[in-house]
N, C-alpha and C positions, 0 to 999 in steps of 0.2 A: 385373235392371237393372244397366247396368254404371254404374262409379262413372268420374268425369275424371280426370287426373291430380291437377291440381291441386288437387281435393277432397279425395283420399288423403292429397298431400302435409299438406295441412292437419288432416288429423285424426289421422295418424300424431303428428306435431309438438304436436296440443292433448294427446292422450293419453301425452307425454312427458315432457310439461309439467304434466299435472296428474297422471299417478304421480306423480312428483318432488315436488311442495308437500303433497301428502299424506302425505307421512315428518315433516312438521315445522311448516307451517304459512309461506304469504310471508313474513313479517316476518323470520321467524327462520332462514331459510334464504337469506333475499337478503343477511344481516349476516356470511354464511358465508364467509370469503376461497375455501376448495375449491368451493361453487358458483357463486359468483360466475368461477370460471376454468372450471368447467362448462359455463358461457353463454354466458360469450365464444368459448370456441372453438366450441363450435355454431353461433354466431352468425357466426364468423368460416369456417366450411366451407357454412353456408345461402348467405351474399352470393358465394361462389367460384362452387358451382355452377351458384347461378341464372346470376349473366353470363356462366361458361362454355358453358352449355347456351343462354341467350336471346339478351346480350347486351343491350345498353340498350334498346333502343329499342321491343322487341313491346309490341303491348296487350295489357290483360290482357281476358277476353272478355266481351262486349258480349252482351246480350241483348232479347228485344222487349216491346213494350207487354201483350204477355198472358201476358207469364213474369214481371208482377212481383207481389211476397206482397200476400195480403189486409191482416198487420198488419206493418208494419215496427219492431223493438222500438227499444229505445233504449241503445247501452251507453252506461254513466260516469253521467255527471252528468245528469241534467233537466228542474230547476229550477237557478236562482241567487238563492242566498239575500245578495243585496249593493244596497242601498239603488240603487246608481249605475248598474248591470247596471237595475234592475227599473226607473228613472225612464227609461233608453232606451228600454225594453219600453215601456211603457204610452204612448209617442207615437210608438211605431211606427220606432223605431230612424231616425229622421228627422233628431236631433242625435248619432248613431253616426257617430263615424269610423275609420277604418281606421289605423295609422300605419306607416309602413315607412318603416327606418330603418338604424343600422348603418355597415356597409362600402357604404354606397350611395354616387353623385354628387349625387342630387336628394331629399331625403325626401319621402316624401308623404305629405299627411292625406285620406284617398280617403273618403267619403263612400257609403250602398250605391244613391244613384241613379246617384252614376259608376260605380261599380264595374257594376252593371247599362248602363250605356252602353257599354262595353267591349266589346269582339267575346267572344259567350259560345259556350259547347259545352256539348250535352247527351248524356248518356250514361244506358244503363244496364248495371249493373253490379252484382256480389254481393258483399255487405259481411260478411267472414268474422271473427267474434270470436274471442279465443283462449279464452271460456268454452267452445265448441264450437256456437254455433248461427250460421248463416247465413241474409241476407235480400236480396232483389232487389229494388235502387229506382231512378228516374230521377233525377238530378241535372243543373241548368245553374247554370253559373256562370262567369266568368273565368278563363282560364289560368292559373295562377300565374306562367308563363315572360311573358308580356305584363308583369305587374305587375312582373315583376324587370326586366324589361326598359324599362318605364316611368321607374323608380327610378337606372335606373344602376350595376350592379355593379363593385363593385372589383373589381381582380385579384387581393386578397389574400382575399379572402372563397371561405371552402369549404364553411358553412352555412347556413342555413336554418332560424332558432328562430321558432316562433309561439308567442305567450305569449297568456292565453286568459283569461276572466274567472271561471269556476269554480272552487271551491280543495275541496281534499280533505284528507284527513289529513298533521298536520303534523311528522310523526315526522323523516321522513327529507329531509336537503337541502332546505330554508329553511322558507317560509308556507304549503305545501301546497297554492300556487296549479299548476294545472295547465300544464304546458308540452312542446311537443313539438320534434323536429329531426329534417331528411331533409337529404342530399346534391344535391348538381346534377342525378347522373343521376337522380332520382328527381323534383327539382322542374323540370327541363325537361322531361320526360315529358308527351305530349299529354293523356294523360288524368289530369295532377294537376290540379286546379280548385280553386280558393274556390268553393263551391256559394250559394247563395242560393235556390234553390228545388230544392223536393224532391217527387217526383211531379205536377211541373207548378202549384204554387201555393209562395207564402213558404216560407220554411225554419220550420218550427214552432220553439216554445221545446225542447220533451225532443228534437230532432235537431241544436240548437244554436247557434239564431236569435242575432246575422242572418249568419253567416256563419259555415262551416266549411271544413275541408280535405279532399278526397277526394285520396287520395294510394292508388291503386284495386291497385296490385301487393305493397299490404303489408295486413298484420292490421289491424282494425279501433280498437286503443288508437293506433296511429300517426296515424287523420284527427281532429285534435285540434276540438272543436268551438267556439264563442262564443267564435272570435280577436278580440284586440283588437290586436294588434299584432305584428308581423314584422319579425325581426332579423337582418341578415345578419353575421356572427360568422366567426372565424378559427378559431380552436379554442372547443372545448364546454365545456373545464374551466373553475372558477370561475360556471359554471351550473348551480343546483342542487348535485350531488353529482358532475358533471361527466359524466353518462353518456350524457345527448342527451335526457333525458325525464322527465315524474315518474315513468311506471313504469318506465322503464329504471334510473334511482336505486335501486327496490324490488327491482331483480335482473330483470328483463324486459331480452329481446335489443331493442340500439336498431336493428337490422335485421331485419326483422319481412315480409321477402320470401315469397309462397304463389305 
């Protein structure tokens, strides 16, 4: 059976990535200044030749209703163990809002029956983790390009932070609350969404109710889950550890292109 490209690309990449943490362990090798310049420049030769080779704009591939997995796992976080997260759950994300905000002209507090009123797209598409396992799910949700486009972008704005309600360990760069960042070309991309449903019903809690990011051309730590709000930001530093991510903080490339 032959394998695709971009499957190779991605296992070459996990299998380099997890030689490498097996000499020493994340923590202590993301604290490392020589690996940390390890990652950036790999990081910084993956983003080259993806857009030399693709260029912005391909999608990444789509697949049908009988190529998707029996179980779809769940990376990260899922549950949320926070009073305020679990009182929106239990009424059905009903007083959930969305906030965007920022480098915007118009903030908005979007609500997820507007956000579902939205011109949506549904996809499917395979959600590659850098553990090494892969899964095929349907996803609809809002563009993310509509919602920035609803808000207003400055012209001094070059990012894209969603900040999330799960929090993880609190070692490195601040409360260990989860947060992620993409670039334009990546969040005007047709197939970046806010999902809201997954295989055709709600977004469950372990995939990241009520609302996550498919950002479908990168690794899987990149679609950050249980956003609660989206920040359009000039530069990344003074965020976290300044690197675009929680795990990009921990020494993870914040360009995460397969």
């Amino acid at each position: 059976m032959r394998t695709d490209p971009e499957r190779r690309s991605f296992l070459k990449r996990s299998a380099a990535l997890a030689g490498t943490l097996a000499l020493g362990g994340c923590d202590r090798l993301s604290e490392a200044p020589w690996f940390r310049q390890i990652l950036e420049s790999a990081e910084s030769a993956t983003s080259r030749a993806q857009r030399f080779l693709l260029g912005s704009g391909p999608l990444a591939r789509e697949y049908t209703e009988s190529d998707l997995s029996p179980v779809f796992r769940a990376n990260g976080s899922a549950s949320i163990d926070d009073f305020d997260y679990q009182a929106l759950a239990e009424k059905g994300f009903v007083d959930w809002r969305l906030q965007v905000d920022g480098l915007v002209e118009r903030p908005q507090q979007l609500s997820l029956a507007e956000l579902r009123a939205m011109p949506p797209r549904t996809q499917i598409t395979r959600h590659d983790c850098v553990e090494g396992w892969s899964c095929i799910g349907k996803w609809t949700g809002v563009p993310l390009a509509h919602v920035l486009e609803q808000a207003g972008v400055q012209a001094r704005a070059r990012y894209v932070v969603f900040r999330c309600a799960d929090a993880l360990e609190p070692e490195a760069g601040g409360n260990g609350q989860y947060y992620e960042s993409i670039g334009f070309e990546d969040a005007y991309h047709p197939q970046t969404i806010l999902a809201y449903d997954m295989n055709g019903h709600p977004l469950p809690i372990p995939h990241g109710a009520p609302l996550r990011l498919r950002v479908e051309r990168q690794l899987g730590y990149k679609m950050a889950k249980y956003v609660m709000r989206i920040e359009l930001v000039e530069s990344l530093a003074g965020i976290g550890l300044g690197r675009g991510g929680f795990w990009e903080d921990r020494g993870y490339e914040w360009y995460a292109g397969i």
